[in-house]
C-alpha positions in Angstrom: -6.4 -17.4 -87.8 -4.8 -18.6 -84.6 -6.8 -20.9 -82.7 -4.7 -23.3 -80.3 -2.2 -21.4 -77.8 1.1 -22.5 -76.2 1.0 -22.8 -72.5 2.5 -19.7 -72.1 -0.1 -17.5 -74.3 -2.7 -19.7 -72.0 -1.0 -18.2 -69.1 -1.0 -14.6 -70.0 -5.0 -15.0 -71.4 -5.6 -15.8 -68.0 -3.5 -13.4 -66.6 -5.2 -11.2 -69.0 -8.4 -12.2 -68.2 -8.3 -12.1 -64.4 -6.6 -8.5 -64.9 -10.1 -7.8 -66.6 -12.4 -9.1 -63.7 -10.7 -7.5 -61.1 -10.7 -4.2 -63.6 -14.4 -4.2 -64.2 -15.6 -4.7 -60.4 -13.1 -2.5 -58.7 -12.5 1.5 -59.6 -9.5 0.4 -61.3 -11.0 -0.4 -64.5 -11.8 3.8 -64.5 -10.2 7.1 -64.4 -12.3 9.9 -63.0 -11.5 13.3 -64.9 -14.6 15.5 -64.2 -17.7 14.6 -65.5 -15.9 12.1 -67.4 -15.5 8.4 -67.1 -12.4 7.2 -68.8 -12.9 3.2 -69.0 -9.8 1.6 -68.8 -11.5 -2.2 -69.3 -9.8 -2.4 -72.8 -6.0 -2.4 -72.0 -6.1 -6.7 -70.8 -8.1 -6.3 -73.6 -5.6 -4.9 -76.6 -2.3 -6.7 -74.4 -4.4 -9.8 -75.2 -5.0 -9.3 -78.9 -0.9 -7.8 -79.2 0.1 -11.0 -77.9 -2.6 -13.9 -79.1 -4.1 -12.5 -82.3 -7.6 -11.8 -83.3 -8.8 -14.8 -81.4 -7.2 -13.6 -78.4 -8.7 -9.9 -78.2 -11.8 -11.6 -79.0 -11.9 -13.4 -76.2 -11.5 -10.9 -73.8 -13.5 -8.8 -75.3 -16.2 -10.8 -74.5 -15.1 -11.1 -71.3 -15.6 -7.3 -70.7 -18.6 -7.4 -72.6 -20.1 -10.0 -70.5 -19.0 -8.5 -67.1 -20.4 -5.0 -68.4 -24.0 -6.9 -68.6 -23.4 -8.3 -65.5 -23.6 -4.8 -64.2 -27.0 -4.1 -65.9 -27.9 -6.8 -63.4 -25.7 -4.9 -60.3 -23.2 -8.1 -60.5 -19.2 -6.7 -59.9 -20.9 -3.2 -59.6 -24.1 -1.5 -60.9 -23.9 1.1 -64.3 -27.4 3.3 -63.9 -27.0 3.0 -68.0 -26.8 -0.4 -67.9 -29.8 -0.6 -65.8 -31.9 2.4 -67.6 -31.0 0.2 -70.6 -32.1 -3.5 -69.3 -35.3 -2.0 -68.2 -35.6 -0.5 -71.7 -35.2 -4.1 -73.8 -32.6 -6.5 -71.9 -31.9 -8.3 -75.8 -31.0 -5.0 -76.8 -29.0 -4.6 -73.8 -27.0 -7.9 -74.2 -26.0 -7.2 -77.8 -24.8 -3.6 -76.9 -22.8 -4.6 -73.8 -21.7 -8.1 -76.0 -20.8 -7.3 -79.5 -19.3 -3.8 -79.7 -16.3 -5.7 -77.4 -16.2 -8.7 -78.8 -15.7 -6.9 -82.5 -13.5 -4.0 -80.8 -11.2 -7.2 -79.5 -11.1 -9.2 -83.1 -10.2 -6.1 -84.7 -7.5 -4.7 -82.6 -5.9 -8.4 -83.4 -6.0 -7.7 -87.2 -4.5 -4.5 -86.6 -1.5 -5.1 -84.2 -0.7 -8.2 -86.5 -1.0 -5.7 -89.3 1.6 -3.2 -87.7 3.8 -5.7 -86.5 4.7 -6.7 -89.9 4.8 -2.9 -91.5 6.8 -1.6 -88.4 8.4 -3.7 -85.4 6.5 -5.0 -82.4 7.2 -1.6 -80.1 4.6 0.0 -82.4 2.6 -2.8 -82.6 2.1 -2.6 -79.0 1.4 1.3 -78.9 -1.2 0.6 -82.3 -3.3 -2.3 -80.2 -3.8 0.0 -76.9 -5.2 3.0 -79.5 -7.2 0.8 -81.3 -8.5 -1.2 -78.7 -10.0 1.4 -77.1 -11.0 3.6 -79.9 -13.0 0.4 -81.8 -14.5 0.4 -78.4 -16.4 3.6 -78.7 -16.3 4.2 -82.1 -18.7 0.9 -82.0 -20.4 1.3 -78.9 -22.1 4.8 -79.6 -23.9 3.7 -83.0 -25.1 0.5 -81.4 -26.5 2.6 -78.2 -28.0 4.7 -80.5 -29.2 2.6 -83.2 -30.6 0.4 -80.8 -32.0 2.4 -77.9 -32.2 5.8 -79.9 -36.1 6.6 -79.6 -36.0 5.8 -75.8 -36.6 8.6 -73.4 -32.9 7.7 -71.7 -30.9 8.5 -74.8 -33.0 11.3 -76.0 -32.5 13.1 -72.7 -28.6 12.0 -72.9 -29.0 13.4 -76.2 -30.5 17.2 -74.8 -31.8 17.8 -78.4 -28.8 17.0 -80.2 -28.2 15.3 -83.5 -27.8 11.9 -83.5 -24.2 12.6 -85.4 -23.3 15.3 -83.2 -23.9 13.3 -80.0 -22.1 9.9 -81.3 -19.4 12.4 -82.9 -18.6 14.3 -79.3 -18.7 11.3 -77.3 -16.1 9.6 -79.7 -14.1 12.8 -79.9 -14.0 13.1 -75.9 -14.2 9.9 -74.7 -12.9 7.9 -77.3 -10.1 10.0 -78.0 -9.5 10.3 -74.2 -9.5 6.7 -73.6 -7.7 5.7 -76.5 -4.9 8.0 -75.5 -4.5 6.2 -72.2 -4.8 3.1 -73.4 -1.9 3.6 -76.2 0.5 4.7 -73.6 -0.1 2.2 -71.0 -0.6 -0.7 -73.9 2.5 -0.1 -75.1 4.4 0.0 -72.0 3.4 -2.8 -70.4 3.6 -4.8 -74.1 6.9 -3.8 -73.7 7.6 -4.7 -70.1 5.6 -8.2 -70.5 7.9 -9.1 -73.8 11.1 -8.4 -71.7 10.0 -10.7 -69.0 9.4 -13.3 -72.0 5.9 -13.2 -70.5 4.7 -12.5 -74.0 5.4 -12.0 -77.7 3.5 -9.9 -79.9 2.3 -11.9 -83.1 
């Protein structure tokens, strides 16, 4: 596994990881459609794990994981979950904010580096931003729920529904949602960034 970056993959994880900050404490890091919030905190996140490996996306992800609990605390913005959640059990609340990001992030990089080598690097690029995203949900919802299940916020989220049908929804709508913005805008600006020699996707 890659640990030590050139200066130029330093450049673009901060680049990366700036892009990320000013996401999760601005509107910009989410798309409004309805009732639902589309997050769109994982794109630095999969352009970093197309272009640095698993290392790379797990960095990040911790990055948005950590900004996320920040704004449990009303730090770069205030998420009424966040808070509902901290008030609950603020461990709990770290390690669902923490390490459904940092794994979404490490993964992503196993699967970009994965698809790179069956496919070419266009594909790669379009793979991370799905991934990325959908690994996002797809690990967030069972941690909320495993962890903060039997508490009155979830179970009125919940509005007497199955614990599978509620995870399954929100990872059909949201995740699928998400993850479709995220390919599309993952692989374009993978593209862009490799064209400008800005990056190179392992």
């Amino acid at each position: 596994m890659k640990t030590r970056f050139k200066p130029r993959e330093l450049t673009l994880l901060g680049l990366m990881t700036a892009t990320l900050l000013v996401m999760s404490c601005t509107p910009l890091g989410y798309l409004h459609l309805g009732t639902t919030d589309i997050t769109l905190n994982m794109i630095p996140v999969a352009i970093t794990a197309a272009a640095l490996g698993p290392v790379g996306g797990a960095i990040t992800g911790t990055v948005f994981g950590i900004t996320s609990f920040l704004q449990c605390l009303g730090i770069g913005g205030v998420s009424p979950m966040g808070v509902a959640m901290l008030a609950i059990n603020p461990l709990f609340t770290v390690i669902t904010c923490l390490v459904p990001r940092v794994l979404a992030g490490l993964l992503t990089g196993y699967v970009c580096r994965w698809v790179h080598k069956k496919w070419n690097s266009t594909v790669a690029g379009f793979a991370a931003g799905f991934s990325a995203a959908f690994l996002n949900t797809l690990l967030f919802m069972p941690t909320l729920v495993g962890l903060f299940g039997q508490s009155d916020f979830i179970q009125n989220m919940m509005g007497g529904m199955s614990v599978l049908t509620f995870v399954g929804l929100t990872v059909a709508i949201n995740g699928v949602l998400e993850a479709l913005v995220s390919t599309v805008a993952t692989g374009f600006l993978c593209k862009a960034l490799e064209k400008a020699r800005l990056m190179q996707i392992c």
